[in-house]
C-alpha positions in Angstrom: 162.0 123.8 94.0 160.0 120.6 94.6 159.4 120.4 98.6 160.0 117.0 100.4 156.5 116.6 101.7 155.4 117.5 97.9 157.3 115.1 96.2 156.5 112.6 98.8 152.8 113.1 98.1 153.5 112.4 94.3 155.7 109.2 95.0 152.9 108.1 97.0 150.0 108.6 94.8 151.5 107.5 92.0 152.8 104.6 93.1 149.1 104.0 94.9 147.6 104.5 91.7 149.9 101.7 89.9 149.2 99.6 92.7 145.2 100.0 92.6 145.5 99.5 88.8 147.1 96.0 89.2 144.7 94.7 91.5 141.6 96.2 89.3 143.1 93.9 86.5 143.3 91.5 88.5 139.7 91.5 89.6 138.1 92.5 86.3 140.5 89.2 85.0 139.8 86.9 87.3 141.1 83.7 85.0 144.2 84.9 84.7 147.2 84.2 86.1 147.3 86.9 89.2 151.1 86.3 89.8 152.1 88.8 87.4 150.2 91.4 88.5 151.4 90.5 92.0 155.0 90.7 90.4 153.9 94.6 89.5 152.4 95.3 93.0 155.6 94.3 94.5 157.6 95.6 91.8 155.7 99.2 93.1 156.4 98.5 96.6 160.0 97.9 96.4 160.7 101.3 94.0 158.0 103.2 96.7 160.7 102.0 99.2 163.1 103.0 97.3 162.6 106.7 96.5 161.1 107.1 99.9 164.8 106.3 101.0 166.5 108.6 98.1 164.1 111.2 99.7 164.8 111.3 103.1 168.7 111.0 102.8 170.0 113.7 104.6 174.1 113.9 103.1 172.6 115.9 99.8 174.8 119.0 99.5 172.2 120.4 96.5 168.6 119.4 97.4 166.7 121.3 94.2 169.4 119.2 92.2 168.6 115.9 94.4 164.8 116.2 94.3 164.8 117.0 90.6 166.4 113.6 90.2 164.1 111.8 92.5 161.0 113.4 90.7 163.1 112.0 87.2 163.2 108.7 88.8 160.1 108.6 89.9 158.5 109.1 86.6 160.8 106.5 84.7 159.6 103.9 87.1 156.4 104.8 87.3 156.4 104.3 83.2 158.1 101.4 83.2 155.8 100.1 85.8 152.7 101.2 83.6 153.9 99.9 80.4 154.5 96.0 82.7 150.7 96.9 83.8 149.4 97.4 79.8 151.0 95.1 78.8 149.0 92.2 80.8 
């Protein structure tokens, strides 16, 4: 079973590491357009936020079940999130 602090440690460095990737494009592109990466980087923040929340919440009768789906969650965002990041 996944451990809260452990799967907080994942949401937060993968999400970092999205986050740090946006703003290197951004600075090894500098002509263009840095909205959409900004769109990412908020994108990140908001889902961070989000299974932060999903996380903490404390009315989970199965919590091996619950994290499993966070960690789920967590990596379908952060793919979708990478794929918006390739694909500038």
């Amino acid at each position: 079973m996944a451990s809260k602090r452990l799967l907080k440690k994942d949401v937060n460095y993968v999400m970092g590491d999205i986050i740090d990737a946006a703003y290197i494009h951004q600075m090894a592109h500098p002509k263009e357009d840095p909205a959409k990466s900004e769109a990412i980087v908020d994108e990140a923040i908001s889902d961070y936020d989000e299974l932060i929340r999903e996380i903490n919440r404390r009315d989970v009768e199965n919590k091996q079940k619950h994290f499993k789906a966070v960690q789920a969650d967590l990596e379908k965002k952060a793919k979708a999130l990478i794929e918006k990041l390739n694909a500038l």
